[in-house]
DOPARO-274579 format. One record per residue (C-alpha): residue number from 1; residue in three letters; y, z, x. Coordinates in Angstrom, 3 decimals. Layout:
<rs>
[NUM; "ALA"; [Y; Z; X]]
...
</rs>
This chain:
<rs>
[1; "UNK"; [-25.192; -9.687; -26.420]]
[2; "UNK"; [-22.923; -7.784; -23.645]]
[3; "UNK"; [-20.740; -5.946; -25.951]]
[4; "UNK"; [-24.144; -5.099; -27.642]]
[5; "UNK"; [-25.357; -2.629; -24.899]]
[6; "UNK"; [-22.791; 0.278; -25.786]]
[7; "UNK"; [-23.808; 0.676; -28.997]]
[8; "UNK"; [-27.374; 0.524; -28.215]]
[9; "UNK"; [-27.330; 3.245; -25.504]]
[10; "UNK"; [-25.725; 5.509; -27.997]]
[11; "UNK"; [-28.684; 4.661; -30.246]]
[12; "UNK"; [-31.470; 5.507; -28.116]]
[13; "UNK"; [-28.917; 9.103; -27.041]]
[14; "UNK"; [-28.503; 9.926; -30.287]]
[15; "UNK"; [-32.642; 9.450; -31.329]]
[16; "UNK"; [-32.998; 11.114; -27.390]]
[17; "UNK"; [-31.164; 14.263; -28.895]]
[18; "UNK"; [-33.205; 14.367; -31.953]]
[19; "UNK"; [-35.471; 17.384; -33.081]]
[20; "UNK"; [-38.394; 15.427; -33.669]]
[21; "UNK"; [-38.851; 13.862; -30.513]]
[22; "UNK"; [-37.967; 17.481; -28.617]]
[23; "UNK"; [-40.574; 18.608; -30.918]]
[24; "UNK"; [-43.070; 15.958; -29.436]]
[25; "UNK"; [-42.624; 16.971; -26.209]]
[26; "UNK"; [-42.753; 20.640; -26.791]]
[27; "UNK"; [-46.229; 20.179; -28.157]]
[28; "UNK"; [-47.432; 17.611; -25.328]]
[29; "UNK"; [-47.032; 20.056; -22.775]]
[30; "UNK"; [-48.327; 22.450; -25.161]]
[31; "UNK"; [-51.008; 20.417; -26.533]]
[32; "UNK"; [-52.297; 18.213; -23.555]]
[33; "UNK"; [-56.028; 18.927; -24.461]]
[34; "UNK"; [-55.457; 17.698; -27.570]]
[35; "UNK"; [-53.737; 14.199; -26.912]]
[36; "UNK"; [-56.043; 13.575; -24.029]]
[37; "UNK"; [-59.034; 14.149; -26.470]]
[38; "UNK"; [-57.056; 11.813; -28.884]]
[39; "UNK"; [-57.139; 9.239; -25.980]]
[40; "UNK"; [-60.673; 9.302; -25.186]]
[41; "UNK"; [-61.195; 8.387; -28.630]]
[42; "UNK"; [-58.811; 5.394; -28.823]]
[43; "UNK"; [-59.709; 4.012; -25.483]]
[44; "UNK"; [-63.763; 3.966; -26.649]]
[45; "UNK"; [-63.121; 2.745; -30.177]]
[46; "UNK"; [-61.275; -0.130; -28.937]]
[47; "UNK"; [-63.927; -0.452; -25.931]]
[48; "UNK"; [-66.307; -0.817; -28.536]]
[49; "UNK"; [-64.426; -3.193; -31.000]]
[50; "UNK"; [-62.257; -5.243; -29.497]]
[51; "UNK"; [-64.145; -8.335; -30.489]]
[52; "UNK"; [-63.068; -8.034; -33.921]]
[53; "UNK"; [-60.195; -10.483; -35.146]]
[54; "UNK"; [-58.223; -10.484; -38.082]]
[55; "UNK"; [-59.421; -12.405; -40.812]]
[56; "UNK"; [-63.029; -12.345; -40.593]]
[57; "UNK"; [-64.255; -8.502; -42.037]]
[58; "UNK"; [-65.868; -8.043; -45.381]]
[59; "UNK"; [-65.439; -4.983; -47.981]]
[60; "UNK"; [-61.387; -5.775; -47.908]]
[61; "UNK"; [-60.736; -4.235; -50.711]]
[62; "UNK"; [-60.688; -0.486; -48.685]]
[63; "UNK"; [-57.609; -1.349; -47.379]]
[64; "UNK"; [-56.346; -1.846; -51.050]]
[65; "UNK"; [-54.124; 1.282; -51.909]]
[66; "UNK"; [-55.319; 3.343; -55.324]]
[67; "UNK"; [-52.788; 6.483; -55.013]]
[68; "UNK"; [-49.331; 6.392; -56.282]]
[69; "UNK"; [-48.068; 8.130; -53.699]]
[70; "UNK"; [-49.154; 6.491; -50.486]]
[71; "UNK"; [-48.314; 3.133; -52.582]]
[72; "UNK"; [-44.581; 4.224; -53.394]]
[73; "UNK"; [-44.486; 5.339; -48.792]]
[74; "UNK"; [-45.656; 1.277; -48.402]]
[75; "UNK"; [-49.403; 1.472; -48.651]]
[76; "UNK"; [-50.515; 3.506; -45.811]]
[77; "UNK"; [-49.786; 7.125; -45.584]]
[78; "UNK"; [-52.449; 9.971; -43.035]]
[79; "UNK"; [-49.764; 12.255; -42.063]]
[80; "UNK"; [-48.192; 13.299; -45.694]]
[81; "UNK"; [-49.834; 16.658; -46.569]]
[82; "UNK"; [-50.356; 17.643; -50.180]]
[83; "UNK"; [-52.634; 19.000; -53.003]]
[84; "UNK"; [-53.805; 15.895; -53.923]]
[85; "UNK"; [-57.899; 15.386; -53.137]]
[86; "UNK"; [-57.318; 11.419; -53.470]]
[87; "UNK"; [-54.741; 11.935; -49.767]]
[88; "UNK"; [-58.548; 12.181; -48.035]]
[89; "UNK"; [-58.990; 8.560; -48.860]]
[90; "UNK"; [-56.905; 7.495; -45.950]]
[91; "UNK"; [-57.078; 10.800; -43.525]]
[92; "UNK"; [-60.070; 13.220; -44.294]]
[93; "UNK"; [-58.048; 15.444; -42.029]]
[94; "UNK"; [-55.611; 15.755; -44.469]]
[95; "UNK"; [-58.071; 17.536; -46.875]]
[96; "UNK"; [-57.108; 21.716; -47.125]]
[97; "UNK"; [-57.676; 24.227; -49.227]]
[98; "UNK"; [-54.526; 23.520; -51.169]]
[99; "UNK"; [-56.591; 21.381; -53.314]]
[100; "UNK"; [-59.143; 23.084; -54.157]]
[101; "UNK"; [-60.876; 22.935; -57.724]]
[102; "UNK"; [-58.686; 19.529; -57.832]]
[103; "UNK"; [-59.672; 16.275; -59.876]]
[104; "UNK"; [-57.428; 13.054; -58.610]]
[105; "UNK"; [-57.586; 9.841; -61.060]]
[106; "UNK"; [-55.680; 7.031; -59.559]]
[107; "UNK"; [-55.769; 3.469; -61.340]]
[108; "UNK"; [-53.602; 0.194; -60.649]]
[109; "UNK"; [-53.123; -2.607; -62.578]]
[110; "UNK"; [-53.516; -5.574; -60.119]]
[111; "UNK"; [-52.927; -9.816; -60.333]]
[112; "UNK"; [-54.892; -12.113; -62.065]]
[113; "UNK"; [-56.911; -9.846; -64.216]]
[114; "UNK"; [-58.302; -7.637; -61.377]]
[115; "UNK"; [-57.940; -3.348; -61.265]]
[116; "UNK"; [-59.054; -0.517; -59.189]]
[117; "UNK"; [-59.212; 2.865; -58.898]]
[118; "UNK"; [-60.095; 6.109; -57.410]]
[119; "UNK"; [-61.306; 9.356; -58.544]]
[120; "UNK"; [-62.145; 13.031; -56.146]]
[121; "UNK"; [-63.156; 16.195; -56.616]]
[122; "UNK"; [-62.550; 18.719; -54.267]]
[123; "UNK"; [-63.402; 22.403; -53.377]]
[124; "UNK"; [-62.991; 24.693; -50.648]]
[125; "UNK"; [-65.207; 27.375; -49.325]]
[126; "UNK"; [-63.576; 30.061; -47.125]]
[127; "UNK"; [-65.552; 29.961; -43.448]]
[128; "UNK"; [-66.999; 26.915; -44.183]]
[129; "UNK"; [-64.671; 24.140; -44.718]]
[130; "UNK"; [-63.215; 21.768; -47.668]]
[131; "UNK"; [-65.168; 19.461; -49.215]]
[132; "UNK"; [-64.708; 16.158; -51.491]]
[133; "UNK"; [-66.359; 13.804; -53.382]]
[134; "UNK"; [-65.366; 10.690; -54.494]]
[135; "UNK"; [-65.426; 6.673; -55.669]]
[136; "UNK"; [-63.509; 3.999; -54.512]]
[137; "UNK"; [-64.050; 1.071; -56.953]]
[138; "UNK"; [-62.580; -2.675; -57.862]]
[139; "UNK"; [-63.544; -4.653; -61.064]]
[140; "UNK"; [-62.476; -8.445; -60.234]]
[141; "UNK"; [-63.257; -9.402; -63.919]]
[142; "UNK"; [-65.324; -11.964; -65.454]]
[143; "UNK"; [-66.083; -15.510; -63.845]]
[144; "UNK"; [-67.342; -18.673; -66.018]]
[145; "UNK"; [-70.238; -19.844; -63.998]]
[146; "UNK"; [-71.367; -23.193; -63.819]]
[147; "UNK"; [-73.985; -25.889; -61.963]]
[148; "UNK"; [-73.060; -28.521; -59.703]]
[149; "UNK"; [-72.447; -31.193; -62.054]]
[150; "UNK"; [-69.748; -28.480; -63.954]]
[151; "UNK"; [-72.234; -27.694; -66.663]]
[152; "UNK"; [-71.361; -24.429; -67.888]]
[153; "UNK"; [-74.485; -22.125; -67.770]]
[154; "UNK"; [-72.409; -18.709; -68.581]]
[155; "UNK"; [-70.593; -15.933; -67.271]]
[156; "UNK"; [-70.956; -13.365; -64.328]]
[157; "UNK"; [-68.888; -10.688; -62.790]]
[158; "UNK"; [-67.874; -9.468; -59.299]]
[159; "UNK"; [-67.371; -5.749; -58.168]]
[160; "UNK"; [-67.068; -3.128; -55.586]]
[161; "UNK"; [-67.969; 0.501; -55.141]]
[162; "UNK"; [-67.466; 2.881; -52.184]]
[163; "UNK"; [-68.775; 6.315; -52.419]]
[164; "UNK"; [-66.821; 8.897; -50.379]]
[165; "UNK"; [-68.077; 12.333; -48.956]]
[166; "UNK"; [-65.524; 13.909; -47.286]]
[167; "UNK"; [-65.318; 17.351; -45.248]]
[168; "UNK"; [-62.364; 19.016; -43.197]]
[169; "UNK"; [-62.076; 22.427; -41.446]]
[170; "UNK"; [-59.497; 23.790; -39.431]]
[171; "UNK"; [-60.515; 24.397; -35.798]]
[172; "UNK"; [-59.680; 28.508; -34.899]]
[173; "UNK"; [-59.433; 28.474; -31.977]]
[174; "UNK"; [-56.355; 26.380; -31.849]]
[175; "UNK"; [-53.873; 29.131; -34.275]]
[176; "UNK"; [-54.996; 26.892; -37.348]]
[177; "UNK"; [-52.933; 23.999; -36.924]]
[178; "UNK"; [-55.404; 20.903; -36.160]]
[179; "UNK"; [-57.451; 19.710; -39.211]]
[180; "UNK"; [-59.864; 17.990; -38.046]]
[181; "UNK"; [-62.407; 15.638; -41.196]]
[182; "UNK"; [-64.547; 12.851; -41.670]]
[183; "UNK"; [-65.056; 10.684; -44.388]]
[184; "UNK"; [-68.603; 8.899; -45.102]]
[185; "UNK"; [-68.776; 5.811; -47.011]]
[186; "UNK"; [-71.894; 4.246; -48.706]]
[187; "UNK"; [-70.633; 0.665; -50.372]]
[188; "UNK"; [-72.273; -1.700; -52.754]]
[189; "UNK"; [-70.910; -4.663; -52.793]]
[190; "UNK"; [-71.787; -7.461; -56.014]]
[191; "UNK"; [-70.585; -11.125; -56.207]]
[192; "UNK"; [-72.692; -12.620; -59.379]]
[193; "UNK"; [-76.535; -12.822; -57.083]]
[194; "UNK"; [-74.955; -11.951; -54.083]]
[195; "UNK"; [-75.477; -8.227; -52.979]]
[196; "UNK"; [-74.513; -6.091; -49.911]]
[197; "UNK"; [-74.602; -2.628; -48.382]]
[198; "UNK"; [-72.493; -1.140; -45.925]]
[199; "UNK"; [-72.169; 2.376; -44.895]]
[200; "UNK"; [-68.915; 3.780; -42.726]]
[201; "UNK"; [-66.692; 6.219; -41.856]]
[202; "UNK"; [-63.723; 7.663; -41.247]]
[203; "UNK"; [-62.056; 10.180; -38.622]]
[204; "UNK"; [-58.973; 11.990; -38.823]]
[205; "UNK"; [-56.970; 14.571; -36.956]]
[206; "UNK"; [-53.996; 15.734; -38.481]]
[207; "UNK"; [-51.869; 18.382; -36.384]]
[208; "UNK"; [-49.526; 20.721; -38.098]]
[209; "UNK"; [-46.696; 22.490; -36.862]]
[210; "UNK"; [-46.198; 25.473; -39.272]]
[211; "UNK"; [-42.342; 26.313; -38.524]]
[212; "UNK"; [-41.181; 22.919; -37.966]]
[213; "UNK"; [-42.675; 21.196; -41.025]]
[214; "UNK"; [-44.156; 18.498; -39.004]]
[215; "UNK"; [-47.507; 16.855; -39.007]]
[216; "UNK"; [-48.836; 14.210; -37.188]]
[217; "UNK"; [-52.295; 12.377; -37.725]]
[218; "UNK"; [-54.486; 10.221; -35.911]]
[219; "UNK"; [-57.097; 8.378; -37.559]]
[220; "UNK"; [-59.696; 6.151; -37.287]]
[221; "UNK"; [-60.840; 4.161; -40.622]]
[222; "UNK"; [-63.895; 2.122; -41.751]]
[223; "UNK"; [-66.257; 2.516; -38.371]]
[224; "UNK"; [-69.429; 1.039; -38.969]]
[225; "UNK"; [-70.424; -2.300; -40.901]]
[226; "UNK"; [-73.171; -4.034; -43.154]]
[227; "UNK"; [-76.488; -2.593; -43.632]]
[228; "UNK"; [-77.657; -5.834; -45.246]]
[229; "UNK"; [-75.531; -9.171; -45.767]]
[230; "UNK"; [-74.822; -10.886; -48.606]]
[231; "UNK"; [-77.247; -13.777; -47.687]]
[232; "UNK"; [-78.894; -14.429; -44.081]]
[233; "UNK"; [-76.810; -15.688; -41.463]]
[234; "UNK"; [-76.076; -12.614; -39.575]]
[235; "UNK"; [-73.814; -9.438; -40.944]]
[236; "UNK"; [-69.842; -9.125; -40.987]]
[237; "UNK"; [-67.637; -6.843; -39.249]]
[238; "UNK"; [-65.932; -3.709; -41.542]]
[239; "UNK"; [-62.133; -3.845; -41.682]]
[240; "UNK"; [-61.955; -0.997; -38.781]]
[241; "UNK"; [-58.221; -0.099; -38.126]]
[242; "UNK"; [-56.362; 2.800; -36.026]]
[243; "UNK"; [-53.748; 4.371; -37.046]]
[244; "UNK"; [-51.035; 7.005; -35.926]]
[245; "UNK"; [-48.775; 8.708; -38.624]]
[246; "UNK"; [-45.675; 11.731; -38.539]]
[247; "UNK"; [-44.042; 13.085; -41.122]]
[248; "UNK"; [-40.457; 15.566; -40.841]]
[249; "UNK"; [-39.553; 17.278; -43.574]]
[250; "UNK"; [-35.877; 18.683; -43.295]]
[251; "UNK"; [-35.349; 22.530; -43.570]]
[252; "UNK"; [-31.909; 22.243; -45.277]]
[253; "UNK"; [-32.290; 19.007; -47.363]]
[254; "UNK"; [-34.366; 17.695; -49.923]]
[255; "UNK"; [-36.145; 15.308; -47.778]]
[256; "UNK"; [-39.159; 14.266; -45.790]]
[257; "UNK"; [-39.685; 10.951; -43.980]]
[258; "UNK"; [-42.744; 9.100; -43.009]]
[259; "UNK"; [-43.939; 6.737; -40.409]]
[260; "UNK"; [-47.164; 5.159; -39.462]]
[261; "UNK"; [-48.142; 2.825; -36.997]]
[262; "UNK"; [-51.159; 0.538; -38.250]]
[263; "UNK"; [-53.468; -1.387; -36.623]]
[264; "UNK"; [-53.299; 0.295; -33.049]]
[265; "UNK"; [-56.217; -2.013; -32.031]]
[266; "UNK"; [-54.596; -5.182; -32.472]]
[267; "UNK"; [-51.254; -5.865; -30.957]]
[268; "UNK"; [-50.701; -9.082; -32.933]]
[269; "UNK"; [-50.041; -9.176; -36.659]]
[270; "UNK"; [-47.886; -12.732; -37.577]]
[271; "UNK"; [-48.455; -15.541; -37.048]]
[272; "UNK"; [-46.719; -17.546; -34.821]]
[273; "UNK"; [-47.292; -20.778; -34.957]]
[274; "UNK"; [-46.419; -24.229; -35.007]]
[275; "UNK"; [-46.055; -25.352; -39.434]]
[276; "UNK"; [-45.250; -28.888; -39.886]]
[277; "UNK"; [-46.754; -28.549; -43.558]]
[278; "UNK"; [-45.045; -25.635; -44.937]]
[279; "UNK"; [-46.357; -24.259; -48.435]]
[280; "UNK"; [-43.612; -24.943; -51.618]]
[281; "UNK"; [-40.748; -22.557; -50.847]]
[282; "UNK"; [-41.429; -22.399; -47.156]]
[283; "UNK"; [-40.017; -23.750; -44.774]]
[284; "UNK"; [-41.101; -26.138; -41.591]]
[285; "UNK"; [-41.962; -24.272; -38.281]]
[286; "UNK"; [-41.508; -26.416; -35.057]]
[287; "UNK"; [-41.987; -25.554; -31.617]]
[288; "UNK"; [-38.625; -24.605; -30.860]]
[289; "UNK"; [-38.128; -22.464; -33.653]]
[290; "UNK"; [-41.229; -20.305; -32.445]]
[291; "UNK"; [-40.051; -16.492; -31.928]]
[292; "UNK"; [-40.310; -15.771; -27.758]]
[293; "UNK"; [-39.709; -12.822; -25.387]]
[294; "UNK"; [-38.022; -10.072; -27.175]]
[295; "UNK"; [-37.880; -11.702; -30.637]]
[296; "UNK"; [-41.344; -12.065; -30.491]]
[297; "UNK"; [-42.046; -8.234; -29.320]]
[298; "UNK"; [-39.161; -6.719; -31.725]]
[299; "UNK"; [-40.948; -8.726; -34.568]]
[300; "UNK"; [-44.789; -7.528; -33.455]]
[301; "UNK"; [-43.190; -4.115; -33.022]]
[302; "UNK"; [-41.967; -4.136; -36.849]]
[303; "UNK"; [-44.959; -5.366; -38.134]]
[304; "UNK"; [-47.191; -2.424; -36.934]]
[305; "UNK"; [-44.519; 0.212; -38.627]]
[306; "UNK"; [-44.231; 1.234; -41.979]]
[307; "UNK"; [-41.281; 4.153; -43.416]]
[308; "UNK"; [-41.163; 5.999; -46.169]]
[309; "UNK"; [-39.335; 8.831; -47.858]]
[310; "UNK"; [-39.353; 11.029; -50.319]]
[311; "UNK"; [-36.273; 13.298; -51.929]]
[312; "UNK"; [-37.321; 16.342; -53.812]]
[313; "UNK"; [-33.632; 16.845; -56.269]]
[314; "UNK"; [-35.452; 19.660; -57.783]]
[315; "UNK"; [-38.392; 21.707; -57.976]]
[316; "UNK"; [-41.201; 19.252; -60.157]]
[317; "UNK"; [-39.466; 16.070; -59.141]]
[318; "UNK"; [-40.487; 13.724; -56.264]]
[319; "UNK"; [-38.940; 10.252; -55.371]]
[320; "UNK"; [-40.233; 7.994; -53.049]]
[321; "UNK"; [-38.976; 4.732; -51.669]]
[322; "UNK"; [-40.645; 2.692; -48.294]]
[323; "UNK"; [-40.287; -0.338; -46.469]]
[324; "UNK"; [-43.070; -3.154; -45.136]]
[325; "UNK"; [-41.995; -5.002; -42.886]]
[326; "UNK"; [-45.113; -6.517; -42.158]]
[327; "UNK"; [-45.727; -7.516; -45.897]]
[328; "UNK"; [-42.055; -9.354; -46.165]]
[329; "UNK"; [-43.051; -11.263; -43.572]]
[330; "UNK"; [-46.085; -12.868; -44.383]]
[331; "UNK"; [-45.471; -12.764; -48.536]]
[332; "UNK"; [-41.682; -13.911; -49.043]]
[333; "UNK"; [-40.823; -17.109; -50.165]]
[334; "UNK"; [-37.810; -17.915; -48.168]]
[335; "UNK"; [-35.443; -19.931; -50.179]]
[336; "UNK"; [-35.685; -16.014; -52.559]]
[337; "UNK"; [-37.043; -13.284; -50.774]]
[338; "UNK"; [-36.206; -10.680; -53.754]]
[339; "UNK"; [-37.925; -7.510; -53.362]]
[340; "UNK"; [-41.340; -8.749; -51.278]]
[341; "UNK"; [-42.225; -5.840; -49.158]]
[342; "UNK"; [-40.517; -2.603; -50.700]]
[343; "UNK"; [-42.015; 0.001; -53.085]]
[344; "UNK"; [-40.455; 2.970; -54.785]]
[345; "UNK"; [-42.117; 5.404; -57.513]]
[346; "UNK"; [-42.125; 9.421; -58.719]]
[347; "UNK"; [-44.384; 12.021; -59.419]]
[348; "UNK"; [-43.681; 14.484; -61.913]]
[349; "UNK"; [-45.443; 18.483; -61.069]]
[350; "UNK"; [-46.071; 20.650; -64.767]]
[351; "UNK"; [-47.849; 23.442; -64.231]]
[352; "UNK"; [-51.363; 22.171; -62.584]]
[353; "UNK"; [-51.034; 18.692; -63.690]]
[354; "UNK"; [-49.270; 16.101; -61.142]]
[355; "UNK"; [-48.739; 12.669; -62.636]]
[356; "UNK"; [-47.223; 9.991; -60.179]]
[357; "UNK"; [-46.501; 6.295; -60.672]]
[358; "UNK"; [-45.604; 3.496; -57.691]]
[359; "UNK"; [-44.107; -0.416; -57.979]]
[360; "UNK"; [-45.390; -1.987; -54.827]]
[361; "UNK"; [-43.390; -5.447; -54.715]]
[362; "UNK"; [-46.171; -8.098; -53.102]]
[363; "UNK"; [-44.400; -11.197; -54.173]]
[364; "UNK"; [-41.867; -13.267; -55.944]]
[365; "UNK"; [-44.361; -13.628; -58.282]]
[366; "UNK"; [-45.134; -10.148; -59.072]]
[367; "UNK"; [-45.951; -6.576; -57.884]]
[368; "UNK"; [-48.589; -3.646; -58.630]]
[369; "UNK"; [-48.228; -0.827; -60.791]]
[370; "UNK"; [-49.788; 2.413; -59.753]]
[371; "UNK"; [-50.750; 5.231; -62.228]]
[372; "UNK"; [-52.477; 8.623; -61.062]]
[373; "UNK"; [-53.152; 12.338; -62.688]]
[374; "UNK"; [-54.051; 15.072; -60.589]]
[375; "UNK"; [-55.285; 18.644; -62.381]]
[376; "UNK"; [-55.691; 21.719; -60.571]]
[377; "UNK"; [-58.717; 23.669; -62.498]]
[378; "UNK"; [-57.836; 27.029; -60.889]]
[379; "UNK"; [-54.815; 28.111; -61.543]]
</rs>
């Protein structure tokens, strides 16, 4: 571990010296209205919910990813700006005039039978704002239903629908580079007899740095809950989440990378714990071999980041390619790990029609497939 200290002070030098973070703290003495504003709003939303525990929300199926492109950057994307109406999904303050007169229709072919999908619309009216309108949905198939005794009595079906109104405007008297939107979201929710409604919301801020091609975003997802449960016994808590994204794009290479932090409100994501009956391809967990001290914080660290990039060889032609950390951990089978936890995909621009397709690897035992078109009725 000695000889290991050289090469990590030349690490945190060489990220020390980079443009990104001299960027940062160019705008935070520029900006400090702005981040302590951002603040406020962290420090009450967590205030507010920081009962909630992983595990125990309803309507999961929001944090399901329908567009190709945030799939292919490892699910969760708020800071990646682009014409695409379906990007307001996860930040509303990433909604711009860009994509106006827009349509977005995202599908993915999921496990076991199950898909979902997204579709937007989106205008823009100058002095006003931008404005979107769309549906989040998930068909889980059909379900042989039977009585107690295993009697067949017939068939029902189990789905999910969240409407999404979004709105964005830039705020003028900051020079036109924060975006601030917000997303509201009425949800039916249908499991054979069992019914519920919900209605949330979503914040975002995205900041944008015209010269430097950087953005940064801070948003806050699914705030609110039930309006009535599925059956009495008191209502469930949304999936709420906080999240922090930046995005570089170089000026003399085809490239732009991606982070986001997820889940600001909880610092634990794995699960460390004691497994003395470890699942087929797992292996036993005893109390020695639990991670502690700065395994345990390097690990918790990981978990709440996610990277992406994207290389554009030539003008119509996007790659992508990310890395979840998070995801390997909790879905890899350790005797074969494979490909648990990365994603790639492209997306094709002809004229004013983007088409864009994602593999996100989930498991050993398979991975999701992510189609979307995108047709810009204006130009």
């Amino acid at each position: 571990m000695k000889n290991e200290w050289p090469i990590i002070n030349k690490i945190v030098l060489n990220i020390l010296k980079s443009n990104i973070l001299k960027f940062i703290f160019r705008c935070y003495r520029q900006r400090i209205l702005i981040l302590h504003s951002s603040l406020f709003i962290l420090h009450s939303s967590l205030f507010a919910l920081q009962a909630q525990v992983g595990g125990t929300s309803t309507y999961s199926f929001l944090d399901l990813t329908p567009s190709p492109q945030v799939a292919a950057l490892g699910g969760k994307v708020n800071a990646v700006p682009d014409s695409d109406p379906s990007l307001a999904f996860y930040n509303p303050g990433l909604l711009d005039s860009t994509a106006n007169h827009c349509l977005s229709l995202n599908y993915v072919n999921y496990f076991a039978g199950i898909n979902f999908g997204y579709a937007a619309y989106s205008q823009s009216y100058s002095g006003i704002g931008n404005f979107a309108a769309g549906i989040h949905y998930i068909n889980y198939g059909k379900f042989t239903e039977a009585d107690v005794s295993g009697l067949i009595t017939g068939n029902f079906t189990a789905a999910e629908y969240a409407f999404n109104l979004t709105c964005s405007r830039f705020l003028p008297w900051l020079d036109s580079t924060l975006l601030v939107g917000i997303n509201v979201k009425p949800l039916l929710s249908v499991f054979e007899r069992y019914t519920s409604y919900g209605l949330l919301a979503d914040i975002g801020v995205t900041y944008r740095h015209p010269g430097q091609l950087f953005t940064a975003a801070l948003v806050l997802r699914n705030m609110g809950g039930q309006l009535t449960p599925y059956a009495d016994g008191g209502r469930e808590p949304a999936p709420f989440e906080i999240q922090l994204g930046l995005s570089q794009r170089l000026q003399h290479a085809p490239f732009r990378f991606s982070l986001l932090v997820q889940h600001l409100e909880r610092p634990r994501l794995g699960y460390n714990e004691v497994n003395t009956d470890p699942a087929p391809g797992q292996t036993t967990v005893k109390e020695e071999d639990l991670k502690k001290g700065f395994d345990l914080v390097l690990d918790e660290t990981m978990r709440h980041l996610l990277v992406g990039v994207e290389c554009f060889p030539f003008q119509g032609l996007t790659l992508r390619a990310s890395y979840n950390y998070n995801r390997r951990q909790d879905m890899k089978v350790d005797s074969r790990t494979g490909m648990t936890g990365f994603s790639w995909g492209l997306g094709i621009h002809i004229s004013r029609f983007h088409i864009d397709y994602a593999r996100s690897s989930w498991h050993l035992a398979g991975a999701s497939n992510h189609f979307a078109i995108s047709v810009n009725f204006k130009k």
